[in-house]
C-alpha positions in Angstrom: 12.3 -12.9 9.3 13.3 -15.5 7.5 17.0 -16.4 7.1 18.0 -16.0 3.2 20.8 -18.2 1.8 21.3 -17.3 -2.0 22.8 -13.9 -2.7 20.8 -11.1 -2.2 19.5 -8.7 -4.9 20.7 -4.8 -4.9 18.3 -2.7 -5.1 18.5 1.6 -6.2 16.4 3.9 -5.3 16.3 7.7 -6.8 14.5 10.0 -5.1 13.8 13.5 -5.6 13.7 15.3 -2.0 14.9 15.1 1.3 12.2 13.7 2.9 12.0 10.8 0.5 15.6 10.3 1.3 15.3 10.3 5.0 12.7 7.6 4.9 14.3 5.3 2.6 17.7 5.6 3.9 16.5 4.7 6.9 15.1 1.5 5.4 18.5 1.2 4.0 20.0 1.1 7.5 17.8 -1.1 9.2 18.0 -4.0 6.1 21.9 -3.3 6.6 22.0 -7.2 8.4 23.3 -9.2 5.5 21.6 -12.6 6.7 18.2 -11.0 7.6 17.2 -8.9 4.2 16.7 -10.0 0.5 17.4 -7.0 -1.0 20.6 -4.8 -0.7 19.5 -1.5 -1.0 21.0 1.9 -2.5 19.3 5.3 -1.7 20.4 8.2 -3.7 18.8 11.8 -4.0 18.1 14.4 -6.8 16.6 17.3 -5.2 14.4 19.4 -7.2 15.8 23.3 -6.9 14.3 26.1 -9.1 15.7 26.0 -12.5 17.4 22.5 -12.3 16.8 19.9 -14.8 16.3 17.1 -12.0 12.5 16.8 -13.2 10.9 13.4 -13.0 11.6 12.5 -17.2 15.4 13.4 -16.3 15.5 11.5 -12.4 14.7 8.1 -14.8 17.2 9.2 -17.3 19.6 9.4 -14.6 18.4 6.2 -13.2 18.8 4.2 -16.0 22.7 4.4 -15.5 22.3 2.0 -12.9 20.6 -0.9 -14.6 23.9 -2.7 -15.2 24.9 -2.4 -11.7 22.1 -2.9 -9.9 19.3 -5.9 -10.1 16.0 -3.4 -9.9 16.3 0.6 -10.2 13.5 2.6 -8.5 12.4 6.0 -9.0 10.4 8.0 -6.4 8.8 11.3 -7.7 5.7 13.3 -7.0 3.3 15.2 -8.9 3.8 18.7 -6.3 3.8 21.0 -9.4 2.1 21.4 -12.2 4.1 18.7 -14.6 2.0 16.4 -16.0 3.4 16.3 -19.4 7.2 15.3 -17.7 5.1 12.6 -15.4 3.9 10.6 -18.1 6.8 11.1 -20.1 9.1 9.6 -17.1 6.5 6.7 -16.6 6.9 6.0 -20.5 10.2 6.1 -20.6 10.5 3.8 -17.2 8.3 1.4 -18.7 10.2 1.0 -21.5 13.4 0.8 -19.3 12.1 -1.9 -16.9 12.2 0.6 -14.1 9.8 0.9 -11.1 7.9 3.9 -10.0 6.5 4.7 -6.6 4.4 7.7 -7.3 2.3 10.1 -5.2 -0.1 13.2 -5.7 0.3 15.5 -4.6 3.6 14.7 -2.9 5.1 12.6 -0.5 3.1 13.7 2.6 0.3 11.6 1.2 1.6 8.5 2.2 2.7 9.7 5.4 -1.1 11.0 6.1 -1.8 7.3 5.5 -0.3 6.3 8.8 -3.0 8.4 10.3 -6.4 8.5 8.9 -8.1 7.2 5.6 -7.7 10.3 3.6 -9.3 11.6 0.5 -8.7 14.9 0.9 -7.3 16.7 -2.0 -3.9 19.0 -1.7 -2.6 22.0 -4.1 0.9 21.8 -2.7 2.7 20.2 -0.4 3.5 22.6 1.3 2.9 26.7 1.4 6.2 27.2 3.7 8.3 26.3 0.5 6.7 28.7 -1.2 8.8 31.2 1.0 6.3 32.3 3.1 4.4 31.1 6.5 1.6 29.0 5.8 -1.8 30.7 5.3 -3.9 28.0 4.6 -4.5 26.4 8.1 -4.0 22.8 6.3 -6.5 23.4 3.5 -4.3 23.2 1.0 -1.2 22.1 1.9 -0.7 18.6 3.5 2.5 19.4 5.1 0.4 21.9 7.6 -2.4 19.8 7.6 -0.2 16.9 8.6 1.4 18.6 11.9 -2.2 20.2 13.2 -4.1 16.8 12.8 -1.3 14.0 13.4 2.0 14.7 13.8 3.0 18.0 15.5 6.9 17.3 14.7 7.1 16.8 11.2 8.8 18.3 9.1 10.4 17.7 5.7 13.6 15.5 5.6 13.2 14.8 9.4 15.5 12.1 10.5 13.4 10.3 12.9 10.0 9.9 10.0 10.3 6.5 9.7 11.4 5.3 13.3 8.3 7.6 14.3 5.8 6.3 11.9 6.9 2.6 11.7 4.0 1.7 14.3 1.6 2.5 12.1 3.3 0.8 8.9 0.6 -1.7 8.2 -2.1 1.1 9.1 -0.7 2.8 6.2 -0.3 0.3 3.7 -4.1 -0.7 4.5 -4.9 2.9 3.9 -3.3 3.0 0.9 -4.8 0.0 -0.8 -8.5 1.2 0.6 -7.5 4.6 -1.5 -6.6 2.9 -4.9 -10.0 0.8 -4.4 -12.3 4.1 -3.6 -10.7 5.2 -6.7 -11.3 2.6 -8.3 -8.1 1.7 -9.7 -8.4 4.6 -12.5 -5.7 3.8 -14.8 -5.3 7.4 -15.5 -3.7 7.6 -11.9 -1.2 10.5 -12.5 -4.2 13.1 -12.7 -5.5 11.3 -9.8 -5.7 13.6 -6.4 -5.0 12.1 -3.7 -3.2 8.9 -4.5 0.5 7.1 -3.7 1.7 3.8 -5.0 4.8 4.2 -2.3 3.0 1.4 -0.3 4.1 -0.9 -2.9 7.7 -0.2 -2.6 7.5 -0.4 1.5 5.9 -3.6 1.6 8.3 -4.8 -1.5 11.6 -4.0 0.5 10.5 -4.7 4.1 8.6 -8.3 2.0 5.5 -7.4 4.2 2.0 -8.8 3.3 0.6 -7.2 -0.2 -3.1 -5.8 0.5 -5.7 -5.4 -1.6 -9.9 -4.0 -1.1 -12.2 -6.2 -3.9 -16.0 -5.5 -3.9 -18.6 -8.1 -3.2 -19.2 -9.0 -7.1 -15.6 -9.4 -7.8 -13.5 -12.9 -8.3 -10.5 -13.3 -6.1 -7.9 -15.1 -5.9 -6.9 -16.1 -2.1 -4.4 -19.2 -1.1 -4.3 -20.6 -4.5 -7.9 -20.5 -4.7 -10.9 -18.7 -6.4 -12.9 -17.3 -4.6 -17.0 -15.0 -5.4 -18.9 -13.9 -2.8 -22.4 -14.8 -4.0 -24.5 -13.7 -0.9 -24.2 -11.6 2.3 -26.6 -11.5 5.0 -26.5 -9.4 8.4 -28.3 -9.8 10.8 -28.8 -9.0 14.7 -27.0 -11.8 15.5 -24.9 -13.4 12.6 -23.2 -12.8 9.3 -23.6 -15.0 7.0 -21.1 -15.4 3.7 -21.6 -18.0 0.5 -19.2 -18.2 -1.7 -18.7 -20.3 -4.5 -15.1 -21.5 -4.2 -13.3 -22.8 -7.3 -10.3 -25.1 -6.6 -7.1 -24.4 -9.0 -4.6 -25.2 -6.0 -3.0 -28.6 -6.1 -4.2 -30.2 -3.4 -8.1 -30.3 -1.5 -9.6 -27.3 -0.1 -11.1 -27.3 3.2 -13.7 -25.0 4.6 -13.9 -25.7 8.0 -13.7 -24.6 12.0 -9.9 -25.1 12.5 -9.5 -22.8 9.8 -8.6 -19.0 11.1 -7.5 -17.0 8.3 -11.0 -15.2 7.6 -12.2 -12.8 10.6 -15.2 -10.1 10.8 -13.7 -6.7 11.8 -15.7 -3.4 12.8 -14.6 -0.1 11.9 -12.4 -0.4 15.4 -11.2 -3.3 14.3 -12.4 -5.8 16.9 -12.7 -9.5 15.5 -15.0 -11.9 15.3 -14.0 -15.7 13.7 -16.3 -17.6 11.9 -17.9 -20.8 12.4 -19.2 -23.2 9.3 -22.1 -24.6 9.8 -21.4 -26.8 7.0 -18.2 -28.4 6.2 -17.6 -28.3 2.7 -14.1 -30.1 1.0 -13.4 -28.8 -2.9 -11.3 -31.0 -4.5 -8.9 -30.0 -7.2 -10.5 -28.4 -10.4 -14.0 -28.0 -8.7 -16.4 -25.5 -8.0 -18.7 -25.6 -4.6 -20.0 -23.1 -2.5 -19.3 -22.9 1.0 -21.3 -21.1 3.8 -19.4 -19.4 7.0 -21.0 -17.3 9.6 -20.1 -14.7 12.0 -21.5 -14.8 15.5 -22.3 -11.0 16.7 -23.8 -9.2 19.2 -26.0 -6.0 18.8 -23.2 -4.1 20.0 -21.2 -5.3 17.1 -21.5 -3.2 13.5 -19.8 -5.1 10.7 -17.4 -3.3 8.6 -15.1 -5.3 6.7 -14.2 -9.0 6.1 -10.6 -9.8 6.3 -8.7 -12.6 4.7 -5.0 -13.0 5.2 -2.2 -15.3 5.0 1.5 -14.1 6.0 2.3 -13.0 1.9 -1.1 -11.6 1.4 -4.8 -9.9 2.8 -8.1 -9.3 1.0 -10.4 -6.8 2.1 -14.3 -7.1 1.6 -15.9 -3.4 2.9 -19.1 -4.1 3.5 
């Protein structure tokens, strides 16, 4: 980590449960080294009890008496119950207030699931135990039971240790989570959306870890400052070829060639493969070329994704 000299910006986050709490206090502690961290952070909770008016439109209410004191205000909330109407009327009224959101549906637990598996599975609740009774659904409908018989036989909600326990799997997760707004195909009308969590972005905000993102083969991209379309795709038994056509905007020459090693071939294990060009291509400022790599394989080798990566950012291509 890099050593920060100006003053660093506070930071408040309002969450509405104890679990929510645990994990972000925790992140609290460990960004507690004044030289290390950008941000100084504040973690405070609003737990949701029966009859309270702590609902998500009210959390950002609450939150927005902070906005003189701190430099960003952050509210996390969950969909959990059936309160649509006070979810879009808390994201309006944050919008308008120039406060962030880091949402999940249907609660919290999805983004812990993240650390585990690439999830599309759709919850009811969080959890059925809540409900004042033992859980009766064997993890079909609550991801809270589903969590502990799959992944993680400890958890439990508000548990101390989450994010010590999970933070192994941190860049598991926020990969996860990217791949899940791309399968859904980045539906703006997210809060009706089941399952989804935008907590990644918070996570890899605070901790200023790498931001991820899946685009599809037909789709512009912007990578290093330059352009980037993936114009054709070949596999076969013992290469994969890429063309793209690569449009300089940077301000200096781009280079394609071998010494380069920020592109790699994964399969779904992810064991790498680096590329080789057979043709070296150089794009100078303001123009447009395309550029060939390959991909030596073997025919144990299935292709699954194409990664490109630098230490702020990383594209996925499924293919």
């Amino acid at each position: 980590m890099n050593k920060v000299e100006k003053t660093k910006k506070s930071l408040y986050i309002l969450t509405e449960g104890q679990t929510e709490h645990a994990y972000f206090s925790r992140i609290k502690e460990i960004m507690g080294d004044e030289d290390d961290w950008r941000y100084s952070v504040t973690v405070d909770v609003r737990e949701i009890v029966k009859g309270s008016k702590t609902d998500p439109f009210n959390m950002v209410k609450e939150a927005k008496k902070n906005l003189r004191i701190y430099d960003e205000v952050w509210v996390v909330f969950d969909k959990d119950r059936e309160r649509d109407d006070e979810n879009l009327k808390a994201f309006e009224l944050a919008e308008k207030s120039k406060i962030s959101v880091a949402y999940s549906s249907i609660s919290f637990e999805q983004w812990i699931l993240l650390h585990f598996e690439r999830s599309i599975k759709p919850f009811e609740r969080s959890d059925c135990e809540s409900r004042k009774q033992p859980c009766i659904c064997n993890g079909e409908k609550c991801a809270l039971t589903y969590i502990k018989q799959n992944h993680y036989p400890n958890y439990v909600k508000g548990r101390a240790k989450l994010y010590d326990e999970l933070v192994g799997l941190q860049y598991v997760a926020l990969e996860y989570a990217a791949w899940l707004k791309w399968h859904n195909g980045f539906n703006p009308n997210f809060l009706l959306m089941n399952p989804y969590t935008d907590v990644d972005v918070l996570v890899a905000y605070l901790l200023e870890l790498p931001t991820i993102q899946f685009v599809n083969l037909n789709t512009e991209f912007k990578f290093d400052h330059v352009s980037l379309y993936i114009i054709d795709l070949t596999i076969q038994v013992e290469k994969v070829s890429v063309t793209f056509l690569v449009t300089n905007n940077s301000n200096n020459s781009w280079v394609f060639n071998n010494s380069q090693t920020n592109m790699i071939l994964l399969d779904k294990d992810n064991k790498e493969v680096n590329y080789r060009i057979p043709r070296i291509v150089i794009c100078s400022q303001g123009e447009s070329k395309e550029a060939t790599i390959e991909f030596p394989i073997n025919d144990d080798f299935v292709a699954s994704r194409l990664k490109f990566f630098t230490p702020k950012e990383i594209v996925y291509f499924e293919l």
